[in-house]
C-alpha positions in Angstrom: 12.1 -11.3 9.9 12.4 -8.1 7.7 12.9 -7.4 4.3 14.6 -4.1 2.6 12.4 -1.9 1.1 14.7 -1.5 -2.3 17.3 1.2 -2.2 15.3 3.4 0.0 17.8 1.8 2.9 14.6 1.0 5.6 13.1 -2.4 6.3 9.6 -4.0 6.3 7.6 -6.6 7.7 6.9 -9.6 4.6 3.1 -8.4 5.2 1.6 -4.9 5.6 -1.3 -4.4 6.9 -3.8 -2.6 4.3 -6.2 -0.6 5.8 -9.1 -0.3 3.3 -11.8 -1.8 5.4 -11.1 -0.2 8.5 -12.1 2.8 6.7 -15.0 2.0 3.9 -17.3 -0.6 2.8 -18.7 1.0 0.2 -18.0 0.2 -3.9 -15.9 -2.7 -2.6 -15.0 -5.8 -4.7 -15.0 -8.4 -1.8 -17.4 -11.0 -2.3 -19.0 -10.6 1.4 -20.5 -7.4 2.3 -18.7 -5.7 5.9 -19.9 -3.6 8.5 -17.3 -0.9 9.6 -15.6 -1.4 13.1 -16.0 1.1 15.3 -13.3 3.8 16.6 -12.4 1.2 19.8 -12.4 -2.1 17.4 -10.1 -0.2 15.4 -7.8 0.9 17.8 -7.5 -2.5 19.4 -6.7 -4.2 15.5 -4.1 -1.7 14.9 -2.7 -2.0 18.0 -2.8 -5.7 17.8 -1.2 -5.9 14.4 1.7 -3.7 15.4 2.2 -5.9 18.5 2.6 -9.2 15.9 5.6 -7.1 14.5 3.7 -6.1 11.2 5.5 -2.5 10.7 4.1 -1.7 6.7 0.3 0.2 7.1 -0.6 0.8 3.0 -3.7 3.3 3.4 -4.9 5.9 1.1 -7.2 8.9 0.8 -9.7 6.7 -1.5 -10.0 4.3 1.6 -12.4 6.5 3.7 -12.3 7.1 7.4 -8.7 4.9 7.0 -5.7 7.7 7.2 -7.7 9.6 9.9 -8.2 6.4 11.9 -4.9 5.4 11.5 -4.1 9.0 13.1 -6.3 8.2 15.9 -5.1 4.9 16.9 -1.6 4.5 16.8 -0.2 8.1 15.5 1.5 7.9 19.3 3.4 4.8 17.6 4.5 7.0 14.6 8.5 5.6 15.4 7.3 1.7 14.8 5.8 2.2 11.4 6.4 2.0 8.0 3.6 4.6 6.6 2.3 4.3 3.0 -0.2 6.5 1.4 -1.2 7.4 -1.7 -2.1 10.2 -4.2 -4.5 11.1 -7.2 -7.6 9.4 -5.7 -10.4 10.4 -3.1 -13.8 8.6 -2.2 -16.5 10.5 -0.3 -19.6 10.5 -0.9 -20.0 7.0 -2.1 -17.9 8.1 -5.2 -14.2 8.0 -6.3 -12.8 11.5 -7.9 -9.5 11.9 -9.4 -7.0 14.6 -9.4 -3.4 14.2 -10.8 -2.6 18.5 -11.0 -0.1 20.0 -8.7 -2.7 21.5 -6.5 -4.6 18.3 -6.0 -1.3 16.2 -5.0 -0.4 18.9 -2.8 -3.4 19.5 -1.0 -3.5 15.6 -0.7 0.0 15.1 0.8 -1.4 17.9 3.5 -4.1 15.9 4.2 -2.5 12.9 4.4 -0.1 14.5 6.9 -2.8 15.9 9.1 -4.8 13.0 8.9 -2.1 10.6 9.9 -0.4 12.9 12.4 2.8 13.3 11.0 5.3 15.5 9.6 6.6 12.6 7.4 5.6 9.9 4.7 7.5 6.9 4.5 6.0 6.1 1.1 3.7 7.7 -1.7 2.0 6.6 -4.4 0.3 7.4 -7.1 -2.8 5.9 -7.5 -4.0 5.3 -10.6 -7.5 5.6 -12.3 -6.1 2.9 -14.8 -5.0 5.5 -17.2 -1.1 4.2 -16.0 1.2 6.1 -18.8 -1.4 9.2 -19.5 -1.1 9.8 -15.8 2.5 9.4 -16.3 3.4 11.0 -19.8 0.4 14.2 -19.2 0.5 15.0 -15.5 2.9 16.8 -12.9 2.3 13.5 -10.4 5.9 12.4 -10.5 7.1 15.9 -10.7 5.2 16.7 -7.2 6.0 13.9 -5.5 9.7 14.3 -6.3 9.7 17.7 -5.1 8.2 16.4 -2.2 10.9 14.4 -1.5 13.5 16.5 -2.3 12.1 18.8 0.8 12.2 15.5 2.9 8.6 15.5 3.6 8.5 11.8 1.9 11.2 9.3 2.0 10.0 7.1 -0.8 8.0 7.8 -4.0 5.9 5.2 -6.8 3.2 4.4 -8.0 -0.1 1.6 -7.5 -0.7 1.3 -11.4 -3.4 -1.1 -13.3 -0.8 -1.7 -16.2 2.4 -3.7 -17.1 3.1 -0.8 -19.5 2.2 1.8 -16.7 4.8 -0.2 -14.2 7.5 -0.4 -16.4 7.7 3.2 -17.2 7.5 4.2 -13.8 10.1 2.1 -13.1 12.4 5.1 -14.6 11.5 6.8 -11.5 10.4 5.1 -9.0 11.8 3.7 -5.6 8.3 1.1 -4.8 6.0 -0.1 -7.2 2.6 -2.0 -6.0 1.1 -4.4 -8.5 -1.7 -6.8 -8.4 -0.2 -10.6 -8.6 -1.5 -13.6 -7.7 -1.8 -17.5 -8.2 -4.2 -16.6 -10.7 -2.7 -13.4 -12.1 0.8 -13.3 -12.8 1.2 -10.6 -15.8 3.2 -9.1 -13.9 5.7 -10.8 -13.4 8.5 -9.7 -15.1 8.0 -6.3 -14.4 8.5 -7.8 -10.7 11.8 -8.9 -11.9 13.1 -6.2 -13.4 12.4 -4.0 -10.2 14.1 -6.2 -8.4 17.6 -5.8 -10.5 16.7 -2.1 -10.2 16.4 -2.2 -6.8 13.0 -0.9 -7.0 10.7 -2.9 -4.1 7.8 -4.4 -4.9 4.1 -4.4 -2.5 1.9 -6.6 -4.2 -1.7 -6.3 -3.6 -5.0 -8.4 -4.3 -2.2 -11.1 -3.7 -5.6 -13.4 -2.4 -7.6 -12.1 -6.0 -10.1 -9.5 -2.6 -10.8 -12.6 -0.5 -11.6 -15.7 -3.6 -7.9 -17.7 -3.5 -7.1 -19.7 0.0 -4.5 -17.5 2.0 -2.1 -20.1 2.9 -1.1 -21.0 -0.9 -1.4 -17.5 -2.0 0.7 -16.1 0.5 3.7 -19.0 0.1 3.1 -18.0 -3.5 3.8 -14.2 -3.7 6.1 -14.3 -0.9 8.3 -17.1 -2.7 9.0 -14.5 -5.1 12.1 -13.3 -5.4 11.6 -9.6 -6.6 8.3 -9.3 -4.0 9.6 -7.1 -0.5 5.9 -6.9 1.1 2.4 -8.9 0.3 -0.4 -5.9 1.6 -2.9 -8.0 3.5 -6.0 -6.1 4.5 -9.5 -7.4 7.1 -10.6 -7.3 10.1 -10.2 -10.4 11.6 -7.6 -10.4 13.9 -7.1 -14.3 14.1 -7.2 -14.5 10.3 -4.0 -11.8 10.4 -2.4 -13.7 12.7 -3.0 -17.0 10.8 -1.4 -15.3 7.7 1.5 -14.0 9.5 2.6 -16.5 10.7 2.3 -18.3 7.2 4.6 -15.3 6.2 7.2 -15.6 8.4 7.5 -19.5 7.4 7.5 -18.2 3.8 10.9 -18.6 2.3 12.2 -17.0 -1.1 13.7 -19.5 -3.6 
C-alpha cells in the first residue's frame, strides 16, 4: 500500500523511515539517551526496513553520520527508494550551524549527493532554524533549490518549517511540506488541509511528540488524516518498526 507523493507523480510508503539516530545521539530531545549502532547494525536495519517495503528514507546533513551511512548501506539499492534530504542546517561538532546563502545550499546538495551516492534527490528541504518566513522572504533557499530542479538534479522541493505562518507561505512554492502534528499537537492542521487541495504532500514528523505518545494511537491518528501522504518514523529497534508498520498498513484514511 502506497500513497502519492502530491503532484510530484511518484509514490511512498504510509511510513518513512527517519534516519536521525542511526547517525547522532547528541543534542537530542528523546527522553532516553542511545548509543550509536555500529556500521554492520546499520546496514542490517536499513536493509531490513527496505525489505518491509518502507521505500521513504527522510535524512539530513544535521543528522550526523546519517546521509553517509545511508550511502554505505544501501546506495546499491538507490532504484527502491524514495530519498529525502535536507538543506540550511549542519551538526558537527556537537553544534548545529546554519546557512541559507547560495553557496551554502549548493555546497550542501554536493554533499548530500556524495554522501548518499547519487546523482539525484528525490526530495529537498529546507530546514529551518525556526526563523520560517525570514528564511523565506530574505534568503536565496527557494531560489537554489528551484534551480536545482530545473537542472533535474532534484525531483521535489519544500521545506521542514517550525511555523503555521512559515508553512503556509511556502505553500506558494512548494511540492512537500513536513510539519510536526500529533495527538497532542495539531496547529497544524489546516495548513495540512490546504496542502492537500493544493496537491502539496504532507511528511509529518514528531508524529509520536520524540518517543512520549503510545505508537499505535498516534500512528492511526496522523495516518487517518486525509491531507497526510507519509508519517517519518525514526529508531533503531527493528521489532518496534515492524510493530508500527504494520499498524500503518491497517491504518485507513476517513
Amino acid at each position: 500500500m502506497t500513497r502519492t507523493l502530491g503532484r510530484t507523480g511518484l509514490s511512498v510508503s504510509p511510513i518513512g523511515f527517519g534516519a536521525f539516530k542511526i547517525g547522532r545521539n547528541q543534542g537530542v530531545k528523546y527522553p532516553t539517551p542511545y548509543e550509536l549502532p555500529d556500521e554492520k547494525e546499520v546496514s542490517r536495519l536499513l536493509n531490513a526496513v527496505l525489505d518491509l517495503g518502507c521505500t521513504l528514507i527522510d535524512t539530513a546533513p544535521a543528522y550526523g553520520l546519517s546521509e553517509a551511512r545511508i550511502g554505505d548501506a544501501i546506495g546499491h539499492r538507490r532504484g527502491e527508494i524514495i530519498l529525502s534530504t535536507k538543506v540550511g542546517e549542519t551538526f558537527a561538532d556537537g553544534v548545529s550551524t546554519y546557512d541559507f546563502s547560495e553557496g551554502g545550499i549548493r555546497t550542501s546538495l554536493e554533499r548530500s549527493l556524495r554522501k548518499l551516492r547519487t546523482d539525484f534527490l528525490d526530495v529537498v528541504l529546507i530546514h529551518s532554524s525556526g526563523d520560517d518566513l525570514q528564511i523565506l522572504r530574505e534568503t536565496p533557499a527557494v531560489e537554489v533549490l528551484q534551480q536545482f530542479k530545473d537542472r533535474g538534479v532534484i525531483g521535489a522541493i519544500g521545506m521542514s518549517g517550525k511555523t503555521v505562518e512559515g508553512a503556509s507561505q511556502a505553500l506558494n512554492w512548494a511540492d512537500v511540506l513536513m510539519v510536526e502534528f500529533n495527538l497532542n499537537d495539531t496547529t497544524h492542521a489546516e495548513v495540512i488541509q490546504a496542502a492537500s487541495d493544493r496537491d502539496v504532500a504532507i511528511f509529518v514528523k514528531k508524529g509520536l511528540a520524540s518517543g512520549k505518545l503510545a505508537a499505535e494511537d498516534s500512528i492511526r491518528f496522523v495516518l487517518g488524516q486525509s491531507g497526510v501522504t507519509s508519517l517519518i518514523l525514526g529508531g533503531l529497534n527493528l521489532d518496534h518498526f515492524r510493530e508500527n508498520w504494520r499498524v500503518a498498513l491497517e491504518s485507513r484514511r476517513p
